[in-house]
C-alpha positions, 0 to 999 in steps of 0.5 A, spaced: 507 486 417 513 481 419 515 486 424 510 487 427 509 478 429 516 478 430 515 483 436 508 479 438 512 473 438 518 476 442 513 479 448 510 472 448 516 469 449 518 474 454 511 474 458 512 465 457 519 467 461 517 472 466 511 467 469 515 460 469 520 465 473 515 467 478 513 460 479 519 458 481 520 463 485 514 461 489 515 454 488 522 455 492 520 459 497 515 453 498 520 448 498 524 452 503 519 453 507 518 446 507 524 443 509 526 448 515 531 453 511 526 459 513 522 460 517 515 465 515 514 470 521 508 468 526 503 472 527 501 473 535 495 475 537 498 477 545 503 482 542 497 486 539 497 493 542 491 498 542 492 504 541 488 510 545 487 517 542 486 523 546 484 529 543 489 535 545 485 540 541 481 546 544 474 546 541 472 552 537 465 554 534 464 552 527 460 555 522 457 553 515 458 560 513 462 561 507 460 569 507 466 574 509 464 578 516 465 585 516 471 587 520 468 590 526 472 598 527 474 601 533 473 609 535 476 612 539 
């Protein structure tokens, strides 16, 4: 049972460790931001473009069918 609360207390640990790394990731990439060392991207709404599809396929008849026609021979 002594392994078991080790490995529990090792995980919390290293969860504790994971999430304070995370903050101070954010918390950097905030301070950085704030004073001007980087600076995030802008969004543009005049550089949006639009994009038109054209349809470049020739129609063709569909059918609901699932029955296998029969093939038509010719004679000659």
């Amino acid at each position: 049972m002594l392994k078991g609360q080790e490995t529990s207390k090792n995980m919390s640990k290293m969860l504790g460790k994971r999430v304070l790394f995370s903050l101070a990731v954010v918390l950097f990439i905030s301070l950085t931001s704030q004073f001007g060392l980087i600076k995030p991207n802008r969004f543009d709404p005049s550089t949006i473009r639009t994009q038109t599809q054209t349809s470049t396929t020739k129609p063709h008849p569909q059918s609901a069918n699932t029955k296998r026609q029969p093939e038509m021979q010719s004679v000659d």
